[in-house]
C-alpha positions as CSV (number, residue, x, y, z in Angstrom):
1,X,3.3,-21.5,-22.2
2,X,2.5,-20.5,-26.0
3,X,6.0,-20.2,-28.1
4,X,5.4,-16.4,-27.9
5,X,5.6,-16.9,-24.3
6,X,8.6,-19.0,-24.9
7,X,10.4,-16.5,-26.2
8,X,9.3,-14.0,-24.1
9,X,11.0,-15.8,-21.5
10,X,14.3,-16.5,-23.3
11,X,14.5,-13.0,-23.9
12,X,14.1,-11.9,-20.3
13,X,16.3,-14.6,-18.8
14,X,19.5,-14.2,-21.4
15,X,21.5,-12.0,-19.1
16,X,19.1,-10.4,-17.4
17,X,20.6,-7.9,-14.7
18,X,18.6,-7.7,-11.7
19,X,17.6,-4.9,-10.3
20,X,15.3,-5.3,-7.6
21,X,13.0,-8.0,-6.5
22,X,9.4,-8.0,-4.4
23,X,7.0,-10.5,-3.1
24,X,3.2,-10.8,-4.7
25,X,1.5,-13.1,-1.9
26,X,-1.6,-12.6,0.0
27,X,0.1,-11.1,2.8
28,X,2.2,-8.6,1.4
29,X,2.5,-7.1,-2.1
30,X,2.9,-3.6,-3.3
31,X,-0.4,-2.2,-2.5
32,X,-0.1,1.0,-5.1
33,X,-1.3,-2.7,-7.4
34,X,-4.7,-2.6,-5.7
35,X,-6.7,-2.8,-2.4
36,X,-6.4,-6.9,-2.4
37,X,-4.4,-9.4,-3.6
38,X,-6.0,-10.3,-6.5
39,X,-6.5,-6.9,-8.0
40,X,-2.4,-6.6,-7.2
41,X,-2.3,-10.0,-9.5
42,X,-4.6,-8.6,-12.0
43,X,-2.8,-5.7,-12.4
44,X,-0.1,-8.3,-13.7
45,X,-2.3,-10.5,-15.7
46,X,-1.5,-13.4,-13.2
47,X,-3.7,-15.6,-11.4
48,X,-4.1,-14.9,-7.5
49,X,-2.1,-18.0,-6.5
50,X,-2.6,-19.4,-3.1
51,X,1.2,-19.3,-2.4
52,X,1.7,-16.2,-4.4
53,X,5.1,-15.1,-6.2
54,X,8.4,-13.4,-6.5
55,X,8.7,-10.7,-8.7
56,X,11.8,-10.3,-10.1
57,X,12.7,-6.7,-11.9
58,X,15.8,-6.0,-14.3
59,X,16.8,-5.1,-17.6
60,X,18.2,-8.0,-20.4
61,X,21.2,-7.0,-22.4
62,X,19.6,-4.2,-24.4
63,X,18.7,-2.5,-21.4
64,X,14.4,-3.3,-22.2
65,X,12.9,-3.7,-19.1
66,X,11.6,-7.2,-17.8
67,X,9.5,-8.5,-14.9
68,X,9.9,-12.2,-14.2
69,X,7.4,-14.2,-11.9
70,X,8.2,-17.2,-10.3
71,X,6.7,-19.5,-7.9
72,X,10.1,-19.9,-5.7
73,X,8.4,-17.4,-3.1
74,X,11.1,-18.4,-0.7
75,X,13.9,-17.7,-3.0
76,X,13.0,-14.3,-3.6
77,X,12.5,-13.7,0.2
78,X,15.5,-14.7,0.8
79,X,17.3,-12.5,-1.5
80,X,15.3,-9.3,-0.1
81,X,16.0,-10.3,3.4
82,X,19.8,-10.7,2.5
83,X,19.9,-7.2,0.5
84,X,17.8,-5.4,3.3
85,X,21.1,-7.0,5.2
86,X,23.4,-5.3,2.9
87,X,24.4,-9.0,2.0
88,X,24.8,-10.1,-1.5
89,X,22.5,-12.4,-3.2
90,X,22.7,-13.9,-6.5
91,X,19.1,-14.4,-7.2
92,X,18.7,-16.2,-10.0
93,X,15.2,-18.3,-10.2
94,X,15.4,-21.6,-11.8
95,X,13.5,-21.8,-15.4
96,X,11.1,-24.3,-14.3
97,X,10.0,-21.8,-11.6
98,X,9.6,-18.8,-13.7
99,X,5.4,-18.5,-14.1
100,X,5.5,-15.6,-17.0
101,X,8.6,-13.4,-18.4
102,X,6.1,-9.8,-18.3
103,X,7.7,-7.0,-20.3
104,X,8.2,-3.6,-18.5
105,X,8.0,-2.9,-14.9
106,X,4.9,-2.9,-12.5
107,X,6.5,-0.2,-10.2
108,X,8.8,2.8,-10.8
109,X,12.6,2.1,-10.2
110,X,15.2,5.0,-10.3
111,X,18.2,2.4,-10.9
112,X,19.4,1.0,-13.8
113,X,22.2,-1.9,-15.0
114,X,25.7,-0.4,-15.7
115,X,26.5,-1.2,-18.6
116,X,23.6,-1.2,-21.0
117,X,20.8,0.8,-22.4
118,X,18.8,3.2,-20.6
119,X,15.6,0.9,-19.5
120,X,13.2,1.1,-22.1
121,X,10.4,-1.5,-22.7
122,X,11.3,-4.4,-25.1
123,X,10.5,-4.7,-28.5
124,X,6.9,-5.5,-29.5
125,X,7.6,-8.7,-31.4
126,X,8.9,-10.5,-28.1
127,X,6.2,-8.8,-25.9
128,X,2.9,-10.6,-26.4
129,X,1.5,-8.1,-24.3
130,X,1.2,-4.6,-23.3
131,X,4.2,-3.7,-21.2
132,X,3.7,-2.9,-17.4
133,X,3.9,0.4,-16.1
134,X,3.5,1.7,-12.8
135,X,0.2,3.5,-11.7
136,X,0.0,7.2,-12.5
137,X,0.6,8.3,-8.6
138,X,1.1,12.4,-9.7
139,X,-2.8,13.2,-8.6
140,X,-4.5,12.2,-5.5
141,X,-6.8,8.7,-5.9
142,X,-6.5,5.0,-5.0
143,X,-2.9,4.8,-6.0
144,X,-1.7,7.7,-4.3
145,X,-4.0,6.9,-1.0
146,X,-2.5,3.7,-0.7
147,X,1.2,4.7,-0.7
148,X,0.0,7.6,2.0
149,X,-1.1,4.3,4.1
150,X,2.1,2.0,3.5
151,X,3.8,5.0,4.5
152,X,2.0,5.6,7.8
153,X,1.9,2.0,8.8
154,X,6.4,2.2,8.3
155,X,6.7,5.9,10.1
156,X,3.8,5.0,13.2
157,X,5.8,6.8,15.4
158,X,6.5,9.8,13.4
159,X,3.2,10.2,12.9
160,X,1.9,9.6,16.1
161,X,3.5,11.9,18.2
162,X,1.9,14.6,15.8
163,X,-1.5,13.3,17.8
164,X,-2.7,15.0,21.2
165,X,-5.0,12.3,22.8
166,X,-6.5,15.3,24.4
167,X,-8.1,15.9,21.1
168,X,-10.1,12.8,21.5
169,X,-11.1,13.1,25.1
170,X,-12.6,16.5,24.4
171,X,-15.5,15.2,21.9
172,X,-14.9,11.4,23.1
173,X,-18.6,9.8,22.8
174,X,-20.0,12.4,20.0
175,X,-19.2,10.1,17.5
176,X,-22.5,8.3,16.1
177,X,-20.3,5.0,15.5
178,X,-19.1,5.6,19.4
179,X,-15.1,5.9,18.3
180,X,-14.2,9.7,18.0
181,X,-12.4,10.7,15.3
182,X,-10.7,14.2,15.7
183,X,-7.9,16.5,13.8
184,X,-5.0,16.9,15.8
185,X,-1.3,17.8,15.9
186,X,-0.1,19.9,13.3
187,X,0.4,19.7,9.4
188,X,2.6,17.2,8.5
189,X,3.9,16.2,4.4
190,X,4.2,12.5,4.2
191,X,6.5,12.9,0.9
192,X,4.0,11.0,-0.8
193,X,1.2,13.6,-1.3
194,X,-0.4,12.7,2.4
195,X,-0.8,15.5,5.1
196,X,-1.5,15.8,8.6
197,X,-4.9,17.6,9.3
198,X,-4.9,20.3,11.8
199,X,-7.7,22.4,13.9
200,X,-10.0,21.1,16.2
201,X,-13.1,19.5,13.8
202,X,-13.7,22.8,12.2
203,X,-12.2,21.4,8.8
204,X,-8.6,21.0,7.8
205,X,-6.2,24.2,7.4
206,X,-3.9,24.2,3.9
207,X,-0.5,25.7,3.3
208,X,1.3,27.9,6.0
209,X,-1.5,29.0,7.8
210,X,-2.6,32.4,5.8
211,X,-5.4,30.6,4.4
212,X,-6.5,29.3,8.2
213,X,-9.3,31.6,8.6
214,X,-11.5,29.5,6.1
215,X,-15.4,30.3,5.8
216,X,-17.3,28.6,8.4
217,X,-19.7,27.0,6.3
218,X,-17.0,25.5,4.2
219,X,-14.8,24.1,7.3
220,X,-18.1,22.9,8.7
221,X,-19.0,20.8,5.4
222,X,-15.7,19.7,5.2
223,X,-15.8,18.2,9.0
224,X,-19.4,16.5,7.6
225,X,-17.5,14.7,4.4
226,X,-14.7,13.8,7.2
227,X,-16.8,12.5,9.4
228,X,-19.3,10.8,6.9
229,X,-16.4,9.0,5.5
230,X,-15.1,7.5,8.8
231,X,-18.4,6.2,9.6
232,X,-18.4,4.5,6.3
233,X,-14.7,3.2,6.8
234,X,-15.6,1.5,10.0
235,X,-18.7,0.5,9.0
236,X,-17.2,-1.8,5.9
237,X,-14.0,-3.1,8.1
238,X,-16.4,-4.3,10.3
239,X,-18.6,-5.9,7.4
240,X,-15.2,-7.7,6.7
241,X,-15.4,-9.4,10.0
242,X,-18.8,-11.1,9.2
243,X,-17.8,-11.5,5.3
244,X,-14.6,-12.1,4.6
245,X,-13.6,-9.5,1.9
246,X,-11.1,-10.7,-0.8
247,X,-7.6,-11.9,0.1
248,X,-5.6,-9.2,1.2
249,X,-7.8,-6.5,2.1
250,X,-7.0,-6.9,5.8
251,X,-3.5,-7.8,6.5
252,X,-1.8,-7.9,10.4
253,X,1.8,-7.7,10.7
254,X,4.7,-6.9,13.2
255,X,4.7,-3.7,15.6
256,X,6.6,-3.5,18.8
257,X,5.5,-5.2,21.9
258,X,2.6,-7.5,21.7
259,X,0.9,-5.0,19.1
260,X,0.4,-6.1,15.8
261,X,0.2,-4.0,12.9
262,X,-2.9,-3.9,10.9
263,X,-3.9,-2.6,7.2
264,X,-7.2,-2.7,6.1
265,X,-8.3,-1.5,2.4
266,X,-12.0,-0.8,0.7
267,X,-13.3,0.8,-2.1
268,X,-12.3,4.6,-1.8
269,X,-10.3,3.9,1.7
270,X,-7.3,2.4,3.4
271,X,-6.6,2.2,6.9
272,X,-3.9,1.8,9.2
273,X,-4.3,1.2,12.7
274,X,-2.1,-0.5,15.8
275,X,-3.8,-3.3,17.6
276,X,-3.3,-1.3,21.3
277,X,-3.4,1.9,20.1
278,X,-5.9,4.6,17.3
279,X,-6.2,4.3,13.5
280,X,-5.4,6.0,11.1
281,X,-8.3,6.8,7.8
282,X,-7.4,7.9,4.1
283,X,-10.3,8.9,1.3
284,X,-10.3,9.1,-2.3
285,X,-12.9,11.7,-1.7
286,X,-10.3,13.7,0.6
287,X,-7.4,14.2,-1.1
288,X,-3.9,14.7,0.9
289,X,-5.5,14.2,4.6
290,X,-5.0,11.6,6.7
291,X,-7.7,11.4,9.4
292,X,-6.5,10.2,13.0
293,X,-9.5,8.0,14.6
294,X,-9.5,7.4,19.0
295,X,-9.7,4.4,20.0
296,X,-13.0,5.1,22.1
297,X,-15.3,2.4,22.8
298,X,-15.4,0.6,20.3
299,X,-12.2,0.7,18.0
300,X,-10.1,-1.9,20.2
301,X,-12.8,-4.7,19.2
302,X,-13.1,-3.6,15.4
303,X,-9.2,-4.1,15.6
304,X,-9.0,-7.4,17.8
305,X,-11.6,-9.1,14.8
306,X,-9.8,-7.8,12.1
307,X,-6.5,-9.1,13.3
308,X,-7.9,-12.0,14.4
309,X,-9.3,-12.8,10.1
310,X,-6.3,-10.5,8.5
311,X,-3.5,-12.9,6.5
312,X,-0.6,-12.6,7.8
313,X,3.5,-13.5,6.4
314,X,4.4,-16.6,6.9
C-alpha cells in the first residue's frame, strides 16, 4: 500500500465502531453492486479475488464513515452467522488481513455508533479516493431490479402462492421458447419498488383497479415487450450454460427439500427460479413487474444446467 493508503487505514482502524459486516465472494455479495462478481468488486475499486472478502462497515471516532476489506472471509462469516444468531461477535480483522481501508459506505445503513458524529464521509486528505455510496435505488433500473430479485428469491413462498398454475396450463405450449410464461395472481408490492402482474396476458393492470380497463392495443403491446423479453432471458441463461458468463452471474443456493435456489443475472435482467418448481423474470425495460415463467417443457433442463455451472457458498 502507498502511505496515503497507509494512513487511510490507520484512520479507519483507530476505534472504528462496527456497524455491520457482509461477504464480497463469488457466491454471494450484495447484488444492488452489479449483475456479477466482478462488477460488485469494481464497484469497490478491488480486484475480483478468487476467495473474495469481508466487508466490514462502521464509523472511526469522528463518526466519518469507513469500509474495511479484508481477506479473513471466514472471520467475517462467522461474525454474521453469530449476529444472525443474536450472539455477540467482536469482529475485529487483523491488520495484516485488511486489503484497502475505502472511505464511505457501499450500501445504505440506517444505524449509527452511539456516541459520535452522525456518519458523514471522512475528510478528503485521508481519502485517496472518492468515497462509496450506495446506488441510487429511488427509480426503476438495474439496481432497483436486482433488489426486486434478492427479495423474491428470500419471500419464494410469499410470492408463490400469489401464482395459479392454472394460468399456465391454459396457454401451456404457445410459448415460441416452449416454457409459458403467464400473469397470474393478483397485484402484489415487494416494498422494494417490484409488483405482482395481474390479468390473464392482456398486459399488466396498475393501481387499484380503476385504471383496469386499459386500451387494447396498449395491453396487447405491453404483453409483446413481456413476452419478447422472456424469450430473450431464457435465451442468454441458456447461452451461460455453453459459455460460462462471468463469476457470479449464476449462483445456486439453499431451498427446502432437495431444491436448490437459483439466481441468474444479464444485461437488463435478473432471474429467480427454484430448481423443482417456475421462475421468476425482472426487466430494466419493465419497470415494477415481476413476470412468473411455467415450468413447461423445457424450464426444468434450463434450471438443472444452470445449477449444475452456478457457484455456490462454500
Amino acid at each position: 500500500m502507498s502511505g496515503t493508503d497507509e494512513d487511510a487505514v490507520t484512520a479507519a482502524e483507530d476505534a472504528l465502531y462496527v456497524l455491520t459486516a457482509v461477504l464480497l465472494t463469488p457466491a454471494q455479495f450484495p447484488s444492488v453492486l452489479g449483475d456479477d462478481y466482478p462488477e460488485a468488486c469494481a464497484a469497490l475499486g478491488l480486484a475480483p479475488l478468487a476467495e473474495g472478502y469481508g466487508l466490514v462497515l462502521g464509523q472511526d471516532g469522528e463518526g466519518a464513515r469507513w469500509t474495511i476489506a479484508t481477506d479473513d472471509v471466514s472471520l467475517v462469516a462467522v461474525a454474521i452467522a453469530s449476529w444472525d444468531c443474536g450472539m455477540e461477535y467482536d469482529l475485529s480483522p487483523a491488520e495484516h488481513t485488511v486489503v484497502a481501508a475505502l472511505p464511505g459506505w457501499p450500501l445504505a445503513l440506517a444505524v449509527a455508533a452511539p456516541g459520535v458524529p452522525a456518519p458523514h464521509d471522512p475528510e478528503a486528505e485521508l481519502a485517496e479516493r472518492a468515497p462509496l455510496a450506495p446506488p441510487d435505488t429511488s427509480g426503476w433500473g438495474p439496481a432497483q431490479r436486482r433488489m426486486g430479485a434478492d427479495e423474491i428469491a428470500l419471500q419464494w413462498a410469499l410470492w408463490r402462492e400469489q401464482i395459479d398454475d392454472s394460468a399456465f396450463a391454459a396457454t401451456d405450449g404457445t410459448s415460441a421458447e416452449g416454457d409459458t410464461t403467464a400473469e397470474a395472481g393478483t397485484e402484489q408490492d415487494s416494498g422494494s419498488g417490484t409488483e405482482q402482474d395481474s390479468g390473464s396476458g392482456s398486459g399488466s393492470e396498475k393501481g387499484s383497479g380503476s385504471d383496469a380497463a386499459q386500451d387494447a392495443g396498449a395491453g396487447q403491446e405491453s404483453g409483446g415487450v413481456r413476452s419478447e423479453g422472456v424469450r430473450r432471458v431464457l435465451a442468454e441463461a441458456r447461452a451461460y450454460v455453453d459459455t460460462p458468463p462471468p463469476l457470479g452471474r449464476v449462483r445456486s443456493s439453499f431451498a427446502p427439500g432437495d431444491a436448490r435456489t437459483l439466481r441468474a443475472d444479464g444485461p437488463g435482467w435478473s432471474l429467480v427460479a427454484r430448481t423443482d418448481d417456475i421462475a421468476f423474470v425482472l426487466l430494466d425495460e419493465m419497470p415494477g413487474e415481476v413476470v412468473p415463467v411455467g415450468r413447461g417443457p423445457e424450464l426444468p433442463g434450463l434450471l438443472e444446467a444452470l445449477d449444475k455451472m452456478a457457484v455456490r457458498p462454500s
